[in-house]
C-alpha positions in Angstrom: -9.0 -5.5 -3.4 -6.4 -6.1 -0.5 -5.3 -9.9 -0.4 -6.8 -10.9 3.7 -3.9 -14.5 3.3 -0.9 -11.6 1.8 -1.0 -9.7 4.9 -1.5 -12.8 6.9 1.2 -14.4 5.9 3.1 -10.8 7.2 1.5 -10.8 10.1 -0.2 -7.4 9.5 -3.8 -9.1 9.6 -4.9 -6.5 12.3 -3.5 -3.5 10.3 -5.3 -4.5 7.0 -8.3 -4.8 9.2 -7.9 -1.3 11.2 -7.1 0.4 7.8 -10.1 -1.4 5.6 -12.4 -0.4 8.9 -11.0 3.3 8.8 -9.7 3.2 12.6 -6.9 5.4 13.9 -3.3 3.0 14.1 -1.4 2.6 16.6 2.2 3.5 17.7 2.7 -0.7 17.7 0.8 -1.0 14.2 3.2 1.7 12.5 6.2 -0.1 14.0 4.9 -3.5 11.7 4.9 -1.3 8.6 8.1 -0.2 9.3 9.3 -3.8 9.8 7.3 -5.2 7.3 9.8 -6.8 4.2 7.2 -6.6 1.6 7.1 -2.5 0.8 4.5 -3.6 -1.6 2.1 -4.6 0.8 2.6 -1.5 2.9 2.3 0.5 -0.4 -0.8 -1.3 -1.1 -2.4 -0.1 2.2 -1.0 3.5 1.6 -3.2 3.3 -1.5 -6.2 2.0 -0.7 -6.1 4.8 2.1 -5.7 7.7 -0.7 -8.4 6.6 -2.9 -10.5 6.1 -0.4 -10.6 9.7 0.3 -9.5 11.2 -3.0 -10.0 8.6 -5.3 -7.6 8.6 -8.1 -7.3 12.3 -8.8 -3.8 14.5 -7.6 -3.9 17.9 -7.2 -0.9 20.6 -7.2 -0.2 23.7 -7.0 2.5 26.3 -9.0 4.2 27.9 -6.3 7.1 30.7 -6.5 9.4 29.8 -3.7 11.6 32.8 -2.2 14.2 32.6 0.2 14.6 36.0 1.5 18.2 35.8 3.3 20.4 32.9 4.5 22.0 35.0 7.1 20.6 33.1 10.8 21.1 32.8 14.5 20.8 29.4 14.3 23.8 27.6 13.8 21.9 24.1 13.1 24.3 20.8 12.1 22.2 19.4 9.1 21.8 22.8 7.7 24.1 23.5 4.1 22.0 26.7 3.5 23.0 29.0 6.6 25.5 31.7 6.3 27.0 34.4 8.6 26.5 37.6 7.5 29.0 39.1 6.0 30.2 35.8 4.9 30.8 34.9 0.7 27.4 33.4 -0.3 25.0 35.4 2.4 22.5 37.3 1.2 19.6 39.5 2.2 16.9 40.2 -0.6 15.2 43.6 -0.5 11.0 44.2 -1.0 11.4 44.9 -4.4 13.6 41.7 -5.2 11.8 39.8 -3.5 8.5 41.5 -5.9 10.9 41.1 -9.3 10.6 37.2 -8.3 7.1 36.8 -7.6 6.3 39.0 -10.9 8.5 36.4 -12.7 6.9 33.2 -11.3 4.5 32.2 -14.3 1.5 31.9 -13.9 2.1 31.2 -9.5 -1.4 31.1 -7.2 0.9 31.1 -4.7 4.2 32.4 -3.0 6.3 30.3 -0.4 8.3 33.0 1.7 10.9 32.0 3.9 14.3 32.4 5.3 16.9 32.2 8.3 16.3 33.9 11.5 18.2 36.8 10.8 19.5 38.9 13.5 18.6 42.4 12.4 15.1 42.1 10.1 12.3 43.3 12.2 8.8 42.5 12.4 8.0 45.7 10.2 9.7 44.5 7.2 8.1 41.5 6.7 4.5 43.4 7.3 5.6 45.5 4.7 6.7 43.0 2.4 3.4 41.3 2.5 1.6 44.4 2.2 3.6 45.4 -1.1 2.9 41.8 -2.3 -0.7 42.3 -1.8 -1.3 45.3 -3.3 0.8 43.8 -6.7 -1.1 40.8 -6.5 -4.1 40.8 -4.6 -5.3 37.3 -6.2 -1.8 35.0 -4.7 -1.9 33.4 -1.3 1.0 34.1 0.8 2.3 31.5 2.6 5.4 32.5 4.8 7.7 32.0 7.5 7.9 28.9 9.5 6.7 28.7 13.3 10.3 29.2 14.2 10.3 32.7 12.4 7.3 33.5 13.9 9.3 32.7 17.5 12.3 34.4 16.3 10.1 37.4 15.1 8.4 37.4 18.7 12.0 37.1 20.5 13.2 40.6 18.3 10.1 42.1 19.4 9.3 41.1 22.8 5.7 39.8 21.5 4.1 36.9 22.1 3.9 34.7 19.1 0.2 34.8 19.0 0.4 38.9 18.7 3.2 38.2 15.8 0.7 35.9 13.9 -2.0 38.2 15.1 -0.1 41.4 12.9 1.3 39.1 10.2 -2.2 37.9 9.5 -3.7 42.1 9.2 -0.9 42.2 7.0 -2.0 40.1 4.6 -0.6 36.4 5.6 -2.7 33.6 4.0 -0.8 30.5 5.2 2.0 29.2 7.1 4.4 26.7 5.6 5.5 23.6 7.6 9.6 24.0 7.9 11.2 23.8 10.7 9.5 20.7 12.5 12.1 18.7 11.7 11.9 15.9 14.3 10.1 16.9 17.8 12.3 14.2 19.8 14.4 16.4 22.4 17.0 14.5 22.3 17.7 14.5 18.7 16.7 18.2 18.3 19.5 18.7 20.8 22.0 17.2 18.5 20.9 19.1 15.0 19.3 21.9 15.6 20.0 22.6 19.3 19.0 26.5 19.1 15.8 26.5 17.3 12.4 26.2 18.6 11.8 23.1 20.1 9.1 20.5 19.1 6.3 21.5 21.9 6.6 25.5 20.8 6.4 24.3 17.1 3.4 22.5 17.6 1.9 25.5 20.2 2.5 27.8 17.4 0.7 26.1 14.9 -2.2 25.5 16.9 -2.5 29.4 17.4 -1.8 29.9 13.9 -5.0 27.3 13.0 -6.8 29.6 16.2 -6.7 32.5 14.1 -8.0 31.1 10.7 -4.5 30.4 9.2 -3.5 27.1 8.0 -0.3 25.7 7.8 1.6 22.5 6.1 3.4 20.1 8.6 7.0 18.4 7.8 9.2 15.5 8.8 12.6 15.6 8.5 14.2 11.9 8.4 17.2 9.6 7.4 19.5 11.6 9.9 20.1 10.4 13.6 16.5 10.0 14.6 15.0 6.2 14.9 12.3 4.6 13.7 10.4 5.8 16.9 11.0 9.0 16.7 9.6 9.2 13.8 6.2 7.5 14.5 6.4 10.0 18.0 6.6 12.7 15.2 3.6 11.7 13.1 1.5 10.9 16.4 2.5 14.6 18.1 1.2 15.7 14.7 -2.2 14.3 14.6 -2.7 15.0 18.4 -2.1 18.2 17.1 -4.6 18.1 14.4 -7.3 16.5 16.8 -7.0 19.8 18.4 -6.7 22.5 16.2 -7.9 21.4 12.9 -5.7 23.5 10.9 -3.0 21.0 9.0 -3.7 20.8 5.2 -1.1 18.6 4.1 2.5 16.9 5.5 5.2 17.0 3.9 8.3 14.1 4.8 11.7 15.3 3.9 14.5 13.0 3.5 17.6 14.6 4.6 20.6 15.6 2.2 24.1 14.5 3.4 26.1 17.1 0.9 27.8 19.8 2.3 26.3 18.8 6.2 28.0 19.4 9.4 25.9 16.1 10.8 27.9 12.9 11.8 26.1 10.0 10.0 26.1 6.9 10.8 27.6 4.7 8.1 24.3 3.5 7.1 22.5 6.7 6.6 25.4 8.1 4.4 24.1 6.8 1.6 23.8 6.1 -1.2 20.2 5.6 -0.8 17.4 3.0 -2.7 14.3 5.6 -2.3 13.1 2.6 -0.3 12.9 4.0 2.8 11.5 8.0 1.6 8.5 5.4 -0.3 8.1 3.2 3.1 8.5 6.5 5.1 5.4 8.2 2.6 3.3 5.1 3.2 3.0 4.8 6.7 2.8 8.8 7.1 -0.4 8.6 4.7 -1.5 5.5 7.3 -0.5 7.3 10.3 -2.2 10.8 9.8 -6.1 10.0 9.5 -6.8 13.4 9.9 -4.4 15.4 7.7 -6.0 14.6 4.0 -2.9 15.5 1.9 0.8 14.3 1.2 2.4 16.3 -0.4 5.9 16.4 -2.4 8.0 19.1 -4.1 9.2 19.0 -7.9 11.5 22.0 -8.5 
Protein backbone atom coordinates (compact mmCIF):
# COMPACT_ATOMS: atom_id res chain seq x y z
CA UNK A 1 0.00 0.00 0.00
CA UNK A 2 1.51 3.41 -1.18
CA UNK A 3 1.92 5.78 1.91
CA UNK A 4 -0.82 9.11 0.65
CA UNK A 5 1.47 11.56 3.80
CA UNK A 6 5.16 9.90 2.04
CA UNK A 7 4.44 11.36 -1.28
CA UNK A 8 2.91 14.36 0.30
CA UNK A 9 5.59 15.28 2.08
CA UNK A 10 7.54 15.06 -1.67
CA UNK A 11 5.11 16.81 -3.23
CA UNK A 12 4.16 14.11 -5.66
CA UNK A 13 0.46 13.87 -4.15
CA UNK A 14 -0.92 14.29 -7.82
CA UNK A 15 1.40 11.58 -9.24
CA UNK A 16 0.49 8.92 -6.61
CA UNK A 17 -3.02 9.80 -7.40
CA UNK A 18 -2.77 9.75 -11.45
CA UNK A 19 -0.71 6.39 -11.08
CA UNK A 20 -3.13 4.66 -8.32
CA UNK A 21 -6.18 5.96 -10.81
CA UNK A 22 -4.25 4.43 -13.91
CA UNK A 23 -4.18 7.95 -15.93
CA UNK A 24 -1.63 8.75 -18.57
CA UNK A 25 1.41 11.29 -16.75
CA UNK A 26 2.36 14.13 -17.88
CA UNK A 27 5.57 15.68 -19.41
CA UNK A 28 5.49 18.01 -15.79
CA UNK A 29 4.63 14.74 -13.65
CA UNK A 30 7.82 12.81 -15.10
CA UNK A 31 9.98 15.93 -14.44
CA UNK A 32 8.89 15.49 -10.34
CA UNK A 33 10.17 11.89 -10.60
CA UNK A 34 13.15 12.88 -12.01
CA UNK A 35 13.62 15.53 -9.21
CA UNK A 36 12.21 13.62 -6.70
CA UNK A 37 15.28 12.83 -3.77
CA UNK A 38 13.65 9.77 -2.41
CA UNK A 39 14.34 6.96 -5.47
CA UNK A 40 12.46 4.84 -3.08
CA UNK A 41 9.36 6.48 -3.41
CA UNK A 42 9.63 6.65 -7.25
CA UNK A 43 10.62 2.95 -7.09
CA UNK A 44 7.61 2.31 -5.17
CA UNK A 45 5.29 3.82 -7.81
CA UNK A 46 7.35 1.96 -10.63
CA UNK A 47 6.11 -1.18 -8.64
CA UNK A 48 2.89 -0.82 -7.89
CA UNK A 49 2.53 -0.04 -11.76
CA UNK A 50 4.20 -3.62 -12.76
CA UNK A 51 2.17 -5.68 -10.50
CA UNK A 52 -0.71 -4.12 -11.40
CA UNK A 53 -0.45 -5.42 -14.78
CA UNK A 54 1.79 -8.45 -14.33
CA UNK A 55 1.61 -9.10 -10.88
CA UNK A 56 4.73 -10.61 -9.48
CA UNK A 57 5.77 -12.90 -12.29
CA UNK A 58 9.02 -11.99 -14.83
CA UNK A 59 9.30 -13.43 -17.98
CA UNK A 60 12.53 -13.89 -20.31
CA UNK A 61 13.55 -15.08 -23.09
CA UNK A 62 17.03 -17.17 -24.35
CA UNK A 63 18.10 -15.27 -27.18
CA UNK A 64 21.30 -15.88 -29.56
CA UNK A 65 22.49 -12.49 -30.38
CA UNK A 66 24.53 -12.16 -33.76
CA UNK A 67 26.26 -9.33 -35.01
CA UNK A 68 26.80 -9.89 -38.64
CA UNK A 69 29.57 -7.18 -39.54
CA UNK A 70 30.87 -3.98 -37.82
CA UNK A 71 31.89 -2.50 -41.04
CA UNK A 72 29.27 0.88 -41.39
CA UNK A 73 28.59 4.15 -43.07
CA UNK A 74 27.89 5.68 -40.08
CA UNK A 75 30.59 7.24 -38.46
CA UNK A 76 28.55 7.85 -35.01
CA UNK A 77 30.60 9.60 -31.82
CA UNK A 78 29.35 7.17 -28.99
CA UNK A 79 29.81 4.19 -31.03
CA UNK A 80 33.17 1.75 -29.78
CA UNK A 81 31.77 -1.07 -32.12
CA UNK A 82 32.15 0.50 -35.79
CA UNK A 83 35.04 -0.25 -37.96
CA UNK A 84 36.18 0.59 -41.55
CA UNK A 85 36.46 -2.07 -43.68
CA UNK A 86 39.53 -3.25 -44.18
CA UNK A 87 40.47 -2.02 -40.86
CA UNK A 88 42.12 -4.61 -37.86
CA UNK A 89 38.99 -5.85 -35.97
CA UNK A 90 36.23 -5.45 -39.03
CA UNK A 91 34.53 -8.21 -39.83
CA UNK A 92 31.75 -9.52 -42.17
CA UNK A 93 30.16 -12.99 -41.15
CA UNK A 94 28.97 -15.16 -43.94
CA UNK A 95 25.28 -17.29 -44.05
CA UNK A 96 26.76 -20.21 -42.84
CA UNK A 97 28.67 -18.47 -39.83
CA UNK A 98 26.14 -16.76 -39.00
CA UNK A 99 24.01 -20.53 -39.07
CA UNK A 100 27.23 -22.28 -36.92
CA UNK A 101 26.09 -19.58 -34.22
CA UNK A 102 22.49 -19.90 -34.10
CA UNK A 103 23.02 -23.97 -34.19
CA UNK A 104 25.24 -23.33 -31.14
CA UNK A 105 22.83 -21.07 -29.12
CA UNK A 106 21.41 -23.72 -26.48
CA UNK A 107 18.35 -24.20 -26.38
CA UNK A 108 17.55 -20.14 -28.16
CA UNK A 109 13.57 -19.48 -29.17
CA UNK A 110 14.94 -16.76 -30.64
CA UNK A 111 17.80 -15.02 -32.75
CA UNK A 112 18.66 -11.11 -32.45
CA UNK A 113 20.32 -10.21 -35.94
CA UNK A 114 21.94 -7.12 -36.41
CA UNK A 115 24.84 -5.14 -37.57
CA UNK A 116 26.37 -1.80 -39.10
CA UNK A 117 25.14 -0.30 -42.30
CA UNK A 118 27.52 -1.74 -44.38
CA UNK A 119 28.26 -0.30 -47.70
CA UNK A 120 28.19 -3.26 -49.94
CA UNK A 121 25.58 -6.06 -48.35
CA UNK A 122 22.53 -5.95 -50.34
CA UNK A 123 18.97 -6.52 -49.69
CA UNK A 124 19.31 -10.19 -51.22
CA UNK A 125 21.70 -11.38 -48.60
CA UNK A 126 19.88 -10.74 -45.80
CA UNK A 127 16.54 -12.40 -47.53
CA UNK A 128 18.69 -15.24 -47.96
CA UNK A 129 20.10 -15.40 -44.67
CA UNK A 130 16.63 -15.50 -43.22
CA UNK A 131 15.54 -17.93 -45.52
CA UNK A 132 18.50 -20.44 -44.73
CA UNK A 133 17.70 -19.75 -40.98
CA UNK A 134 14.20 -20.74 -41.55
CA UNK A 135 14.47 -23.71 -43.19
CA UNK A 136 17.27 -24.90 -40.30
CA UNK A 137 15.02 -23.79 -37.73
CA UNK A 138 11.59 -23.34 -38.66
CA UNK A 139 10.38 -23.11 -34.77
CA UNK A 140 12.97 -19.57 -33.79
CA UNK A 141 11.60 -16.16 -34.26
CA UNK A 142 13.80 -13.88 -36.05
CA UNK A 143 14.15 -10.69 -34.86
CA UNK A 144 16.58 -8.51 -37.02
CA UNK A 145 17.91 -5.35 -38.16
CA UNK A 146 17.09 -2.09 -36.63
CA UNK A 147 14.80 0.63 -38.41
CA UNK A 148 17.97 2.29 -39.52
CA UNK A 149 19.04 -0.98 -41.52
CA UNK A 150 15.83 -1.11 -42.83
CA UNK A 151 16.54 2.78 -44.19
CA UNK A 152 19.98 1.84 -45.09
CA UNK A 153 18.72 -1.34 -46.89
CA UNK A 154 16.06 0.99 -48.73
CA UNK A 155 18.81 3.72 -49.54
CA UNK A 156 21.15 0.55 -51.42
CA UNK A 157 18.11 -0.34 -53.15
CA UNK A 158 16.22 2.56 -54.12
CA UNK A 159 12.99 1.06 -52.13
CA UNK A 160 10.90 2.53 -50.01
CA UNK A 161 11.28 1.23 -46.45
CA UNK A 162 7.77 -0.15 -46.33
CA UNK A 163 8.72 -2.41 -49.67
CA UNK A 164 12.05 -3.44 -47.70
CA UNK A 165 9.94 -4.63 -44.63
CA UNK A 166 7.33 -5.68 -47.10
CA UNK A 167 10.30 -8.44 -48.63
CA UNK A 168 12.10 -8.94 -45.34
CA UNK A 169 8.81 -10.06 -43.79
CA UNK A 170 8.07 -12.94 -47.15
CA UNK A 171 11.39 -13.83 -46.18
CA UNK A 172 10.75 -14.99 -43.09
CA UNK A 173 11.27 -11.83 -40.50
CA UNK A 174 9.30 -12.29 -37.22
CA UNK A 175 10.37 -9.15 -35.36
CA UNK A 176 12.19 -6.06 -35.38
CA UNK A 177 14.59 -5.17 -32.50
CA UNK A 178 14.59 -1.66 -31.02
CA UNK A 179 18.43 -0.19 -31.69
CA UNK A 180 19.11 2.65 -33.10
CA UNK A 181 16.51 5.06 -31.40
CA UNK A 182 18.88 6.30 -29.41
CA UNK A 183 17.53 9.70 -28.40
CA UNK A 184 14.99 11.42 -30.98
CA UNK A 185 16.05 15.12 -29.90
CA UNK A 186 17.53 16.71 -33.23
CA UNK A 187 19.76 18.44 -31.69
CA UNK A 188 21.53 15.84 -29.76
CA UNK A 189 21.24 13.31 -32.67
CA UNK A 190 23.20 15.93 -34.53
CA UNK A 191 26.05 15.69 -32.11
CA UNK A 192 26.26 11.62 -31.80
CA UNK A 193 25.04 10.12 -34.48
CA UNK A 194 24.61 12.91 -37.06
CA UNK A 195 24.35 10.45 -40.16
CA UNK A 196 21.90 7.94 -39.07
CA UNK A 197 18.19 7.99 -39.36
CA UNK A 198 16.73 10.59 -37.56
CA UNK A 199 14.11 10.27 -34.79
CA UNK A 200 10.84 11.08 -36.97
CA UNK A 201 11.95 8.19 -39.72
CA UNK A 202 12.69 5.84 -36.74
CA UNK A 203 9.47 6.18 -35.43
CA UNK A 204 7.75 6.23 -39.27
CA UNK A 205 9.46 2.96 -39.72
CA UNK A 206 8.23 1.33 -36.85
CA UNK A 207 4.79 2.22 -37.35
CA UNK A 208 4.97 0.55 -40.89
CA UNK A 209 6.71 -2.28 -39.47
CA UNK A 210 3.62 -2.63 -36.64
CA UNK A 211 1.32 -1.95 -40.20
CA UNK A 212 2.39 -5.07 -41.59
CA UNK A 213 2.00 -7.45 -38.52
CA UNK A 214 5.69 -7.16 -37.28
CA UNK A 215 6.42 -6.03 -33.88
CA UNK A 216 9.39 -4.46 -32.71
CA UNK A 217 11.23 -3.53 -29.15
CA UNK A 218 11.82 0.26 -28.54
CA UNK A 219 15.15 1.70 -26.86
CA UNK A 220 16.57 4.70 -25.04
CA UNK A 221 19.91 5.56 -25.04
CA UNK A 222 20.91 7.88 -21.96
CA UNK A 223 23.63 9.29 -19.63
CA UNK A 224 25.37 11.04 -22.69
CA UNK A 225 24.72 14.72 -23.71
CA UNK A 226 20.96 14.52 -23.74
CA UNK A 227 18.87 16.25 -20.59
CA UNK A 228 16.49 15.24 -18.56
CA UNK A 229 13.91 16.54 -21.15
CA UNK A 230 15.01 14.94 -23.79
CA UNK A 231 14.57 12.10 -22.41
CA UNK A 232 10.84 12.44 -21.16
CA UNK A 233 10.40 13.92 -25.20
CA UNK A 234 11.81 10.37 -25.93
CA UNK A 235 9.49 8.25 -23.90
CA UNK A 236 6.43 10.59 -24.84
CA UNK A 237 7.32 10.32 -28.93
CA UNK A 238 7.30 6.68 -27.95
CA UNK A 239 3.90 6.20 -26.61
CA UNK A 240 2.37 8.75 -29.24
CA UNK A 241 3.79 6.17 -31.23
CA UNK A 242 2.26 3.28 -29.66
CA UNK A 243 -1.23 5.13 -29.50
CA UNK A 244 -0.98 4.84 -33.11
CA UNK A 245 0.38 1.74 -34.24
CA UNK A 246 0.08 -0.65 -31.55
CA UNK A 247 3.03 -2.62 -32.25
CA UNK A 248 5.78 -1.97 -29.25
CA UNK A 249 6.25 -5.12 -27.04
CA UNK A 250 8.73 -3.98 -24.71
CA UNK A 251 11.42 -0.81 -24.19
CA UNK A 252 14.50 -1.28 -23.49
CA UNK A 253 16.68 1.95 -21.67
CA UNK A 254 20.37 1.80 -22.29
CA UNK A 255 22.76 3.60 -20.25
CA UNK A 256 25.62 4.63 -22.29
CA UNK A 257 29.27 3.14 -21.99
CA UNK A 258 32.12 5.84 -21.83
CA UNK A 259 35.04 3.20 -22.77
CA UNK A 260 36.65 3.44 -25.92
CA UNK A 261 33.95 6.51 -27.04
CA UNK A 262 34.74 9.33 -29.35
CA UNK A 263 31.86 11.46 -27.23
CA UNK A 264 32.97 14.56 -25.10
CA UNK A 265 31.38 14.08 -21.71
CA UNK A 266 30.72 16.29 -19.47
CA UNK A 267 32.58 15.72 -16.25
CA UNK A 268 29.59 14.55 -14.56
CA UNK A 269 28.48 11.93 -16.94
CA UNK A 270 32.06 10.33 -17.01
CA UNK A 271 31.50 8.42 -14.44
CA UNK A 272 31.97 6.40 -12.28
CA UNK A 273 28.39 5.88 -11.92
CA UNK A 274 25.94 4.79 -8.63
CA UNK A 275 23.24 2.79 -10.89
CA UNK A 276 21.10 5.54 -9.40
CA UNK A 277 20.19 7.10 -12.25
CA UNK A 278 19.80 3.64 -14.89
CA UNK A 279 17.11 2.49 -11.53
CA UNK A 280 15.47 6.26 -11.51
CA UNK A 281 15.67 6.21 -15.34
CA UNK A 282 13.78 2.38 -15.34
CA UNK A 283 11.17 3.73 -12.97
CA UNK A 284 9.74 6.61 -14.58
CA UNK A 285 10.05 4.77 -18.16
CA UNK A 286 7.67 1.93 -16.64
CA UNK A 287 5.45 5.23 -15.29
CA UNK A 288 5.73 6.99 -18.51
CA UNK A 289 4.85 4.20 -21.14
CA UNK A 290 1.16 3.11 -20.12
CA UNK A 291 0.80 1.42 -23.15
CA UNK A 292 3.99 -0.53 -23.76
CA UNK A 293 3.50 -3.62 -21.09
CA UNK A 294 7.17 -4.66 -20.84
CA UNK A 295 10.70 -3.39 -19.55
CA UNK A 296 12.99 -5.20 -20.46
CA UNK A 297 16.88 -5.74 -19.64
CA UNK A 298 19.74 -7.75 -21.05
CA UNK A 299 21.98 -10.25 -19.00
CA UNK A 300 24.78 -11.52 -21.30
Amino acid sequence: MLERDWYASLGLEQVLAKVEAGERLSIEDGEQLFACPDISAVGALAHFDRVRRHGTSTHYVINRHVNYTNVCVNNCLFCAFRRERGETGSFELSHDTVLDKIADSRGACEVHIVGGCHPDLRLSFFTGLIERIKAEHPAITVKAFTAVEIAHFAELESLTTLEVLAILQQAGLDMLPGGGAEIFAPEIRQKICPRKTDGENWLRIAGEAHGLGIPSNATMLFGHLESIADRLDHLDQLRRQQDSSGGFVCFIPLPFLTEASLLELPEERKGPHTGLDELRTIAVSRLMLDNIQHIKAYWV
